[in-house]
N, C-alpha and C positions, 0 to 999 in steps of 0.2 A: 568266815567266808565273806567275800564283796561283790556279792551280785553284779553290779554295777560295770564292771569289767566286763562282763559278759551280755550288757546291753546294747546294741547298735550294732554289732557282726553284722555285715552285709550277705546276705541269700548267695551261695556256691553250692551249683550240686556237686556231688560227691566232694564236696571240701571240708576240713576238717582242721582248721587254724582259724586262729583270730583277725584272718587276712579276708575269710571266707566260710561257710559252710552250711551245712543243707541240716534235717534236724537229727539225724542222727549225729553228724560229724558236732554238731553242737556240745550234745550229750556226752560225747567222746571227748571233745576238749575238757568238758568240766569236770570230768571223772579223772582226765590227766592231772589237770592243774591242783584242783581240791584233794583230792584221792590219792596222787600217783598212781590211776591205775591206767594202764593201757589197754582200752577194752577192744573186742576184733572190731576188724573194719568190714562193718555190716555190707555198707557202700559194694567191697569187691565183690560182695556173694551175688547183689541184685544188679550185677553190670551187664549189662546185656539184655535185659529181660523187658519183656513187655506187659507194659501197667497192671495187669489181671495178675501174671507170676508173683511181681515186685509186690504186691498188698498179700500174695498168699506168703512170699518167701519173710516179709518184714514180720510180720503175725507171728510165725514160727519161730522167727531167730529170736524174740522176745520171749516167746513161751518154752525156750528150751531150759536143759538141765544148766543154764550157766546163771541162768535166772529166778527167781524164787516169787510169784502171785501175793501178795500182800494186802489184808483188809485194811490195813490204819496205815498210809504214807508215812516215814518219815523224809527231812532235809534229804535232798541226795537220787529220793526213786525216781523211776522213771514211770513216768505216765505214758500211757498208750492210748489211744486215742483214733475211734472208727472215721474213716472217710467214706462216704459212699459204701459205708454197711459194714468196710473191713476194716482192720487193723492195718494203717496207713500214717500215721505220724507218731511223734513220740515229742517229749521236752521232759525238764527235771524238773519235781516238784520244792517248791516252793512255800515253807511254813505261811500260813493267813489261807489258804486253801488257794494257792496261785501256782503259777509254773512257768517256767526260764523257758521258750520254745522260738523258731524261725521257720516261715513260710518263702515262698517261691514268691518273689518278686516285693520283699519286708526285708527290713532288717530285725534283729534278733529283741524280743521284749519280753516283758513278764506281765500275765494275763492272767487275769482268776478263771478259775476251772468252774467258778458258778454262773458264767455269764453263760448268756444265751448262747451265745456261739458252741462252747464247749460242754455243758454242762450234761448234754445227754448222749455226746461223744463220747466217753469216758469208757473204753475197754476195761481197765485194771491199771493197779499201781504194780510194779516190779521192785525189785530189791537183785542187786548184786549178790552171787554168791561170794564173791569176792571180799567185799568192802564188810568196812567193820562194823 
């Protein structure tokens, strides 16, 4: 895996290419590219919705049966991560305790999950039911 590829994406809501994307479409390219997998597009479910829905609908679609809650990350999980108390952002975790993620007005970087910013954010690690 080359991280690095996946560094400097420029912030696209609902985008979902190396051209552009928001953090799930990030998550979703890199499960393409490393994985082959074509994971849903979250993005459709929460079109329309208004910021209170979109943190209850994001929360859910993480925590469903496509998804599996994990104590010990490994390369590849998805971290979730509380904004304003909910389950609102996400990135792929990254071995050193870091993680691949893109915010609203950033381009795409990798951040340790022990810094201040993140550190007491931290919902849960996810695993694909999918991936190997």
């Amino acid at each position: 895996m080359t991280i690095n590829r996946y560094i400097g994406i420029p912030y696209l809501f609902q985008g979902s290419t190396l051209h552009g994307a928001d953090c799930i479409g990030l998550v979703r390219i890199f499960y393409q590219d490393e994985y082959s997998i074509m994971l849903p597009n979250y993005a459709s479910i929460l079109n329309g919705q208004d910021a209170k829905e979109i943190r209850s609908l994001f929360g859910s679609a993480m925590s469903s049966d496509v998804w599996t809650r994990v104590d010990l990350p490994k390369e590849g999980d998805v971290v979730l991560l509380n904004v304003f108390g909910t389950p609102f952002h996400c990135g792929v975790y990254i071995p050193g305790n870091k993680m691949l993620h893109i915010l609203k007005n950033t381009d795409s970087v990798v951040e340790k999950l022990s810094g201040i910013r993140w550190k007491n954010r931290i919902e849960g690690f996810y695993r694909y039911k999918g991936a190997a």
